[in-house]
C-alpha positions, 0 to 999 in steps of 0.5 A: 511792288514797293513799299513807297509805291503801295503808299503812294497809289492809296495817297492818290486814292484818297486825294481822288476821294476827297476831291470828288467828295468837294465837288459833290459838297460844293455842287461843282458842276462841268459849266462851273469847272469851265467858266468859275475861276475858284471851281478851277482853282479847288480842281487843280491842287488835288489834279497836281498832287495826284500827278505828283505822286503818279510821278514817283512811282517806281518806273518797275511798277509803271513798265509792268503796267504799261497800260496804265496812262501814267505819262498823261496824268503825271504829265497833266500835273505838268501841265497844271504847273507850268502852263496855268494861262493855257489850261484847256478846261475842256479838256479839264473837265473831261479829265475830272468827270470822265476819265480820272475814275478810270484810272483810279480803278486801275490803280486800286486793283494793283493794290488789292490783288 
């Protein structure tokens, strides 16, 4: 794996991290994330950064593990960016609470083995 690689899962770890340390900290709840516009608005940056850096992972690394969706969570910071007035939040909210753990852990084993 690549040097910059390596740094770039654990940034996106610790961007995770912090994220699901505000959302326990400020009780941000699945009705909060669909209907509070600043709820919305403290998911987002994280979710873009996250997607940022899942962007720049070296494309070795992505096609050794292609079972890793990292189109759909590079592609959500797309979203985020360029499409804010059509953001689903139900889809958002599945992303945060549901399945964004799941690839964190992913990640995480690429890194520890």
């Amino acid at each position: 794996m690549i040097t910059s690689d390596t740094k770039r899962i654990k940034k996106i770890i610790k961007t995770w991290n912090s994220l699901q340390n505000q959302i326990k900290e400020h009780n941000i709840t699945k009705e909060m994330l669909l209907n509070d516009e600043f709820s919305q608005w403290a998911v987002t940056t994280p979710l873009y950064n996250i997607g940022e850096q899942v962007y720049k992972i070296s494309n070795e690394l992505k096609k050794e593990n292609p079972e890793i969706p990292w189109s759909v969570v590079s592609g959500l910071r797309h979203r985020l960016v360029h499409d804010y007035d059509g953001i689903n939040w139900s889809i958002i909210v599945e992303v945060v609470f549901d399945e964004m753990g799941e690839f964190i852990d992913s990640i995480e084993k690429l890194i520890n083995e």
